[in-house]
C-alpha positions in Angstrom: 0.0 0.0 0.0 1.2 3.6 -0.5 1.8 6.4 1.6 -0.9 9.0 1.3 0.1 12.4 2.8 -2.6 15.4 3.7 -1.9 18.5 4.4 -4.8 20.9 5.4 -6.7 23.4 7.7 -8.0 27.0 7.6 -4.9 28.7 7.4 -4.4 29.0 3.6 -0.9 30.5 3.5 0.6 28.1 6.0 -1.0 25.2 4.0 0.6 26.3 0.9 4.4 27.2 2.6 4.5 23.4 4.3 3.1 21.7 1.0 5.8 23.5 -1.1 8.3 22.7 1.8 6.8 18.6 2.0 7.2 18.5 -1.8 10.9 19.6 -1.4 11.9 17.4 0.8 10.9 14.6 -0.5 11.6 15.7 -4.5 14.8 18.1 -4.1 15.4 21.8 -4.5 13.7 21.5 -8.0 10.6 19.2 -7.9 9.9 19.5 -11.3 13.5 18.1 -12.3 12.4 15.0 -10.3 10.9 11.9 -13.1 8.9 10.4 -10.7 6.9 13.2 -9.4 3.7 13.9 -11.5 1.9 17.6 -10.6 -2.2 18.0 -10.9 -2.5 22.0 -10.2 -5.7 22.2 -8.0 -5.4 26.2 -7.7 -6.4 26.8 -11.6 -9.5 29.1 -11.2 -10.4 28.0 -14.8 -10.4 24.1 -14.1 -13.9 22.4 -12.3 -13.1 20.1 -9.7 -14.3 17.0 -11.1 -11.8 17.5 -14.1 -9.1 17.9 -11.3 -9.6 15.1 -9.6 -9.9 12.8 -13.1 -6.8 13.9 -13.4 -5.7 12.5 -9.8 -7.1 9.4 -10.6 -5.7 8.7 -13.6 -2.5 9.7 -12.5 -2.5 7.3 -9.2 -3.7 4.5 -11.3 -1.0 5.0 -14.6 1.9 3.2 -14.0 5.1 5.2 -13.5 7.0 5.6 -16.9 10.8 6.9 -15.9 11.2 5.9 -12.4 10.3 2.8 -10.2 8.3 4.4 -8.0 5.8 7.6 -8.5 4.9 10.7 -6.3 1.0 12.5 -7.3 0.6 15.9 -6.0 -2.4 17.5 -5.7 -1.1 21.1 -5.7 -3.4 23.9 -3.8 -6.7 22.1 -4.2 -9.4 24.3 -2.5 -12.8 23.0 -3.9 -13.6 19.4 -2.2 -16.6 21.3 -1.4 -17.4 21.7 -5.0 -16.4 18.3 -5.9 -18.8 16.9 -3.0 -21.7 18.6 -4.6 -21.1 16.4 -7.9 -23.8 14.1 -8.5 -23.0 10.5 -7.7 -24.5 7.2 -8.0 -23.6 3.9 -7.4 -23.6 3.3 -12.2 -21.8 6.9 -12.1 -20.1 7.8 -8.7 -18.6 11.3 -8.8 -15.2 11.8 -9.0 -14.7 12.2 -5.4 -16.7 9.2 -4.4 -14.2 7.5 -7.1 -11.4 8.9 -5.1 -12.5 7.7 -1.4 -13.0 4.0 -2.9 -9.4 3.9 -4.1 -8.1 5.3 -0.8 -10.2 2.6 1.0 -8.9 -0.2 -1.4 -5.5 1.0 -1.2 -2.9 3.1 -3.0 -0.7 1.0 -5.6 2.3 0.4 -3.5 4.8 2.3 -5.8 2.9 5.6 -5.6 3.0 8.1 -2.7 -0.3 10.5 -3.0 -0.2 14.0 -1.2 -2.9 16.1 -1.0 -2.9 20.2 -0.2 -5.7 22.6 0.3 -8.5 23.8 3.0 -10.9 20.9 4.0 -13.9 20.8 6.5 -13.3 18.5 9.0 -16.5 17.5 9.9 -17.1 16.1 6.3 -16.7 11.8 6.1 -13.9 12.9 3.3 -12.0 14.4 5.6 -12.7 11.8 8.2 -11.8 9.1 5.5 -8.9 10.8 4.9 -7.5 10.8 8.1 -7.9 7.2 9.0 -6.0 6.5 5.5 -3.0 9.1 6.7 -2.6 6.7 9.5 -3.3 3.5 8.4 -0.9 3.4 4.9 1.8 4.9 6.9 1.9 8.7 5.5 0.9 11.6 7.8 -1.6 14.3 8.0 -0.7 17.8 9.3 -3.2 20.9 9.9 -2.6 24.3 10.0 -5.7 25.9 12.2 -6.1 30.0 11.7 -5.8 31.3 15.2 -8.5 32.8 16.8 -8.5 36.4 18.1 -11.6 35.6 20.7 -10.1 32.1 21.4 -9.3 30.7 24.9 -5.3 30.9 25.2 -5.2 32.9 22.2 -1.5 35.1 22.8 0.1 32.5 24.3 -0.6 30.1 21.9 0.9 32.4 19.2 3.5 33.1 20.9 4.7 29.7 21.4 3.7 29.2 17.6 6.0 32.2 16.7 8.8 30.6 18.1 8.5 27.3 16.8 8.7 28.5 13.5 12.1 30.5 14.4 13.3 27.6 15.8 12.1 25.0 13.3 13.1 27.5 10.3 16.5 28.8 11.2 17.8 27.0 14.7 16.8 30.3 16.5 15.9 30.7 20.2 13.3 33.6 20.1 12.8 35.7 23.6 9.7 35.6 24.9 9.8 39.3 24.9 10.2 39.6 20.8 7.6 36.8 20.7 5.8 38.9 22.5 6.3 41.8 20.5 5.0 39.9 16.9 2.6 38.8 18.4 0.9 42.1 19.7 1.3 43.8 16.8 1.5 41.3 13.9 -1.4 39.1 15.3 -1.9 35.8 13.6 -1.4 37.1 9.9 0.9 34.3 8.5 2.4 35.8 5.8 3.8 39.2 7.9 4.9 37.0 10.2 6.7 34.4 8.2 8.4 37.5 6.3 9.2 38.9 9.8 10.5 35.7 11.5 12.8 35.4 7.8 14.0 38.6 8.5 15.1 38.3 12.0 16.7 34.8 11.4 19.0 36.2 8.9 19.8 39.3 10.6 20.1 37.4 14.2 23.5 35.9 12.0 25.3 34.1 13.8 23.9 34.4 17.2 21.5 31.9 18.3 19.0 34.0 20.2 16.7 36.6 18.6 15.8 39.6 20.6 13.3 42.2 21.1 16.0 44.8 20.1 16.3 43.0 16.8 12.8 43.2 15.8 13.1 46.8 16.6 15.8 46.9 14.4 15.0 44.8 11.5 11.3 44.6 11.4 8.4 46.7 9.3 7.9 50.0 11.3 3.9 49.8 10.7 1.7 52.1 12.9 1.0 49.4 15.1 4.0 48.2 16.2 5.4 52.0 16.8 1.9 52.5 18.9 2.6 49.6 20.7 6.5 51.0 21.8 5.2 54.4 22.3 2.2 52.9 24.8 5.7 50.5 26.9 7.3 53.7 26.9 4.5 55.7 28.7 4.0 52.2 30.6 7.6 52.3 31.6 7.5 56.0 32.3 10.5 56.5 29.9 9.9 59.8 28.9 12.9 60.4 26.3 11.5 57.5 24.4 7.8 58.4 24.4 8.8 61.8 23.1 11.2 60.3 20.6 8.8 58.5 19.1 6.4 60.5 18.4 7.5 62.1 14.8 7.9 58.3 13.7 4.3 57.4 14.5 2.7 60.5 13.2 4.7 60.2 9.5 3.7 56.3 9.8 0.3 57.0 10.5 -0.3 60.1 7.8 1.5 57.6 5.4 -1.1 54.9 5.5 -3.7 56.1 6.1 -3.4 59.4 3.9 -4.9 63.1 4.4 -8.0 62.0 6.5 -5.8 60.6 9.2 -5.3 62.2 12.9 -2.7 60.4 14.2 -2.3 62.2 17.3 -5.6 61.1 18.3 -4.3 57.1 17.2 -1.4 57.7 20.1 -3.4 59.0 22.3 -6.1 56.5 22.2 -3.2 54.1 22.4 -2.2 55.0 25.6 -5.6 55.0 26.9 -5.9 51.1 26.1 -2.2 50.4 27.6 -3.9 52.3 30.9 -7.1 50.3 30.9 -5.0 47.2 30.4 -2.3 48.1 33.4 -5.4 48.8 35.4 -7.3 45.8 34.8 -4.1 43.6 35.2 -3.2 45.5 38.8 -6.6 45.2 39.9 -6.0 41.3 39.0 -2.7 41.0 40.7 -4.6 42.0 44.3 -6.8 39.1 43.6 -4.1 37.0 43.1 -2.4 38.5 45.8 0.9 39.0 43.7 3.9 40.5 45.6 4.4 43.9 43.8 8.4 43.0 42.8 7.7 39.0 41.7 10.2 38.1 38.9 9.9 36.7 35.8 9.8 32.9 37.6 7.1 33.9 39.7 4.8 33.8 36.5 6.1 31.1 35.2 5.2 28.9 38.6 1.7 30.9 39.0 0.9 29.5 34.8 1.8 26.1 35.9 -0.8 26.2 38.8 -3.5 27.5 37.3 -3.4 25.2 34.6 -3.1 22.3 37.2 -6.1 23.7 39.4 -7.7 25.3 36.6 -8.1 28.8 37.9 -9.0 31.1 35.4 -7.8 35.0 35.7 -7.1 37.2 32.5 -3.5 37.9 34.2 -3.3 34.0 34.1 -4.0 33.9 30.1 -1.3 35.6 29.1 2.2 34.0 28.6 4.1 34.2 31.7 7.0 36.6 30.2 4.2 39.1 28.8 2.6 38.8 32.5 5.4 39.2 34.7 6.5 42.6 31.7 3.0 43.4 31.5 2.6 43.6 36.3 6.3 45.2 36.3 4.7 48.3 34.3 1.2 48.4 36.3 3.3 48.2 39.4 5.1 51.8 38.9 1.5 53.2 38.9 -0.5 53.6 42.4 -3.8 54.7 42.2 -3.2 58.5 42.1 -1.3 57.6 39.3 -3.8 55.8 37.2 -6.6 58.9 38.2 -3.7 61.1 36.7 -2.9 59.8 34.0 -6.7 59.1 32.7 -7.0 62.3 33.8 -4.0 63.4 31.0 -5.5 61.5 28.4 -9.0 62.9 29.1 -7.6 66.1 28.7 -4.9 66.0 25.4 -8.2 64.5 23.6 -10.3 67.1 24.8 -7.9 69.9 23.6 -7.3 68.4 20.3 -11.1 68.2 19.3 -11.5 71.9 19.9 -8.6 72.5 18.3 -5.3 72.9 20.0 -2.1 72.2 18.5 -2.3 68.4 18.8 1.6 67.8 18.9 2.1 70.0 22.0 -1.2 68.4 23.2 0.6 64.8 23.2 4.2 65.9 24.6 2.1 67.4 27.3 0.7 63.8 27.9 3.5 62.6 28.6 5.5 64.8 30.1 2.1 64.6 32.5 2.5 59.9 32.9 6.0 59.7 32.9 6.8 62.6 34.8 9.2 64.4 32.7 12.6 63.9 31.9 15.1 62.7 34.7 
């Protein structure tokens, strides 16, 4: 029997990159120099995909012509949904149905099948599928789209993101520059991939890559420079916050053209870092966290909760971003957080009735940080 390979999901881009990546592997550099390996495109928006999968079908069932053994790949195929619709009966199956029988009955011993493209799991192909994955001795892998509103979401990604750092280049990510992708990349596979590339080959020839790398090396989108100006006001580093204030407002006017107010973008920023160092300080008396617990603290406090369950919004996050994330809300007392809401409240309320919104922002944060030391 032959090896059948799957590779599937939601996550369209990630499909494609390990397919491509598979097909190396087992081919060399140049598939298409290989004699035994026979390619049905699946992604041709012209082609139906009962023609496709004819194609398959003869393919698996032709014996191989120039090598002793044969490798069918079923490039980008996205329309099993299209091919289930296909009328079938048991004089004319469809060309699906056709498909699932020879998988039952077994692939010819000499050929290796591999399948790529977005599948529904819930659908008795799919099931079929994976049974056969198993059973002929091939694999199935699945690439699921993370999900923003998702238990576990951020540290999930994170732990993702440095996978693929270490898996692609040998490179030990810090949880802080995981961290940092993460936040401002979100799941977006393609930025990220291109990011993570980046960073591998710039890292060089040291093993780690770190959060001053990525601000180094990677795109300086609105986002990411919002998300540094918001840890700087966290971190009451004035010098910084002010610094980066030209950057975000050309970064800002640049995408988003002539209708933007990017003063108003920082400034709501910082009132979302505020309500988030809030929420999380308000968490830590809960939890009863000493106000200067390190980095290990978090780490041991993740562990427990997932052995007792406990659930806390402090305890979702990965342990680095936690223990960064309660080092920032602890500078703050109370009278800080009224005072700096307080700030914000008032730059906004300036700049809609028109006051020079630059001066309006340095004075926010000359007003959190406390000036310059």
């Amino acid at each position: 029997m032959g090896a059948f390979y799957l590779i599937s999901g939601n996550e369209d881009f990630s499909i494609k990159e390990r397919a491509n990546e598979f097909i190396r592997e087992l081919c060399g550099e140049i598939p298409e120099e290989n004699s035994a390996l026979e390619i049905i495109r699946g992604d041709n928006e012209s082609e139906k995909a009962g023609p496709v999968l004819e194609k398959v079908l003869d393919a698996i069932e032709t014996p191989s012509f120039l090598s002793p053994e044969k490798i069918v790949w079923l490039k980008h195929f996205a329309k099993f949904d299209e091919a289930a619709a296909e009328s079938s009966t048991k004089k004319m199956p469809s060309r699906l149905d056709r498909l699932a029988e020879l998988l039952k009955e077994g692939i010819p011993a000499d050929v290796t099948l591999i399948i790529d493209g977005p599948m529904d799991r819930r659908k008795s192909f799919y099931k079929l599928c994976e049974k056969i994955c198993q059973s002929s001795g091939g694999k199935l892998e699945w690439f699921e789209k993370a999900d923003v509103k998702s238990k576990g979401y951020l540290p999930n990604l994170i732990r993702r993101i440095k996978e693929i750092a270490l898996n692609a280049g040998g490179k030990r990510m810090n949880d802080d520059a995981a961290s940092y992708l993460a936040e401002t990349l979100g799941s977006d596979a393609p930025k990220l991939k291109n990011e993570i590339d980046k960073l591998i080959s710039y890292a060089g020839e040291n093993r780690a890559i770190t959060l001053d790398d990525c601000f180094q090396i990677c795109s300086r989108g609105a986002e990411a420079i919002s998300w540094e100006f918001a840890t700087a006001l966290a971190e009451r580093n004035c010098r910084k916050a002010l610094e980066l204030i030209p950057g975000i407002i050309e970064t800002i006017s640049a995408e988003k053209g002539s209708s933007a107010r990017p003063e108003m973008a920082i400034t709501g920023a910082a009132h979302a870092e505020f309500q988030r160092l809030l929420s999380i300080r308000c968490e830590g008396k809960k939890l009863n966290i000493p106000e200067h617990a390190d980095a290990n603290y978090f780490y041991r406090l993740s562990d427990e909760a997932k052995a007792t369950g406990q659930e806390s919004p402090l305890l979702a996050m990965h342990p680095f971003r936690a223990f960064k994330t309660w080092e920032n809300a602890v500078r703050f007392q109370d009278k800080d957080f009224v005072r700096a809401f307080q700030a914000i409240l008032d730059a906004s309320r300036s700049m809609v009735t028109g006051a020079d919104p630059r001066l309006e922002l340095e004075s926010l944060v000359l007003k959190i940080t406390g000036g310059i030391g």
